[in-house]
Structures are given as C-alpha cells and as structure tokens.
N, C-alpha and C positions, 0 to 999 in steps of 0.2 A: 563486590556485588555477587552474590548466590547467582550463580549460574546454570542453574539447572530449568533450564527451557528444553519446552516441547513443542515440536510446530505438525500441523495436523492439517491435512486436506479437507475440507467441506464439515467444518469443526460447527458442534451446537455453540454456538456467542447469543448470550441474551440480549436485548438493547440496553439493558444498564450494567453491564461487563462492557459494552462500546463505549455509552456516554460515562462513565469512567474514563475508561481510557481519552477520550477525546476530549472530556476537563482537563486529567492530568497533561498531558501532552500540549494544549492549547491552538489544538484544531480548528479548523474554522467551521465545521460539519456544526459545532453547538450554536450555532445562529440560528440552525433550524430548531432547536428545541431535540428533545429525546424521541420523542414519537416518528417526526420525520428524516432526521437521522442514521433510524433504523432501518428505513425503509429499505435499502441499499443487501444488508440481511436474507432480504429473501427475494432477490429479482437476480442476483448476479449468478453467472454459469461456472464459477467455481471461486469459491474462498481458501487461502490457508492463511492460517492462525498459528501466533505465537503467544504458551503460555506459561506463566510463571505461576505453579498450582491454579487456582481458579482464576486468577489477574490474565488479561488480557493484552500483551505487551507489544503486538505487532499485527498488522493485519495486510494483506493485498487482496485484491479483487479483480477478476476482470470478468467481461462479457466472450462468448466465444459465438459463433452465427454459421458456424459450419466446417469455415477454412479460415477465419481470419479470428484470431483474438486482440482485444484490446484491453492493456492497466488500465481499470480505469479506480484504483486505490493501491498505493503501496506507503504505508505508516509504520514508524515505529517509534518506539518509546523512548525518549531523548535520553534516560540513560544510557539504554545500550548505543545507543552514538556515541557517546565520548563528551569531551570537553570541547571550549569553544567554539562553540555554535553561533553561525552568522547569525540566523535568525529564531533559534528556539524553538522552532514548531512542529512537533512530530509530524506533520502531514510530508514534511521534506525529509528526504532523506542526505542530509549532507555529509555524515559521515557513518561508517558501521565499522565502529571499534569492537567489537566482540565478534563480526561475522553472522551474526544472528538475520540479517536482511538478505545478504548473500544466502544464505540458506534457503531462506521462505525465497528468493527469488529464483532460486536452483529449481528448486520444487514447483512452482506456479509456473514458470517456464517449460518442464519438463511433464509437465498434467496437459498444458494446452497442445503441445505435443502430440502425448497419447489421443488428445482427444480428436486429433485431422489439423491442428492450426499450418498453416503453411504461409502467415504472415502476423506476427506480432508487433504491436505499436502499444505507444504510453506518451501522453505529453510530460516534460518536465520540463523543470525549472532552466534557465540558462544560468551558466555563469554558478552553479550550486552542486544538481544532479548528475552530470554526466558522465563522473568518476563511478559512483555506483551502478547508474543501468548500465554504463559499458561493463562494469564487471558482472552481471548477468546475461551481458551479450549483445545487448541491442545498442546500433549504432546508430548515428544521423543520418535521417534520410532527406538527404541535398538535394534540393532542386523545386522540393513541396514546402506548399504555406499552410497555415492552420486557417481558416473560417471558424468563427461560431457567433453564438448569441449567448451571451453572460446573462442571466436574470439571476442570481445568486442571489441573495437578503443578505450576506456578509462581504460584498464586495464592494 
C-alpha cells in the first residue's frame, strides 16, 4: 500500500470526499444520506484529516466549549487497519497497522491542548477500542456512566 499520507488540521473535506469515504469504509453516518452527513463539516471545533492525494482516508473531530474537549469522530480507513477485523467498519478503530490514527490522534490531542482543553473524553467501543485511545492517552474513567438518547435512523 502507497503510503504516502498527509494529515492536516482544520483540512477543506468536501461532503463527497466524506460520503466516499463513509461508503468505502461502511460507516453508519450513510443512513443519513450525503447532505446530512455533512453536516458534522462545518459545526465541529477542530478536524484533522488524513489524506492519500485528494482521497480522504481518515478523519477525527471533536467539539471543544472552552476547557473541555470531546471525540466525538475518530474514523479510518480499514485498510490502514490491517487484516482481521472483528467488525469491518471504519467508524471503529480496532486496529492501526500503519500508525496512521496514532498520528491524527497525537495531533487532535495536542490542538485541543493548544487550544485550553483541560479534560478530554470520546466514547468507545468496549471490548474493541481501548488499545488505540489508550495509545493516544485517554484512559477509563471509572466510576461514571454514559446517559443519552439515541434517535439515530441507523440504529
């Protein structure tokens, strides 16, 4: 595999360089369609992008609100994962054979940072993720439960 990726902070991504990506990969973001998708593009407090010429190979996102940032996308491209994959889905990150999410996570880490974060969170997966955000840093934080309301169209 051509290894020649570029990963770039608060990168221009068109929505069909996403929904590319998010076909290829087998995302669950394409339940919403291209349009709403996108939307994600232009509300988040910082992107970095990873890309293979003009392909789109990897993406995280998070929101930041002052002191606190949250993942709330970290995707890549099941090739640069590797082989056997539990589940196939670039939305997971289960393994980074190349190092390439380590990267983009070194970097989205280190922006929230500059930017005042003084507490970073991301849900993930159990039993899947935990090998890679720990290798970006972030541990379990025992003791707290998640709340929410799921209204997803793909869930």
């Amino acid at each position: 595999m051509d290894m020649d990726i570029v990963i770039e902070v608060n990168p221009k991504i068109s929505a069909d360089q996403l929904w590319d990506f998010y076909v290829r990969n087998d995302i669950c973001e394409v339940g919403y369609g291209k349009e709403t998708a996108a939307k994600p593009l232009n509300h988040s407090s910082i992107i970095i992008g990873a890309f293979q010429g003009e392909k789109l190979v990897g993406i995280a996102r998070a929101m930041f609100d002052g002191l606190s940032g949250v993942i709330m996308e970290f995707c890549l491209e099941l090739e640069l994962q590797g082989k056997g994959l539990k589940y196939e889905n670039g939305s997971l990150i289960e393994k980074d054979a190349f190092g390439i999410g380590k990267k983009m996570g070194d970097i989205l880490i280190n922006e929230l940072r500059r930017m005042g974060a003084t507490f970073i969170s991301a849900y993930i997966v159990e039993d899947c993720e935990e090998e890679f955000y720990q290798s970006i840093g972030l541990k379990e934080n025992k003791g707290h439960r998640v709340y929410y309301i799921d209204e997803r169209p793909y869930v």
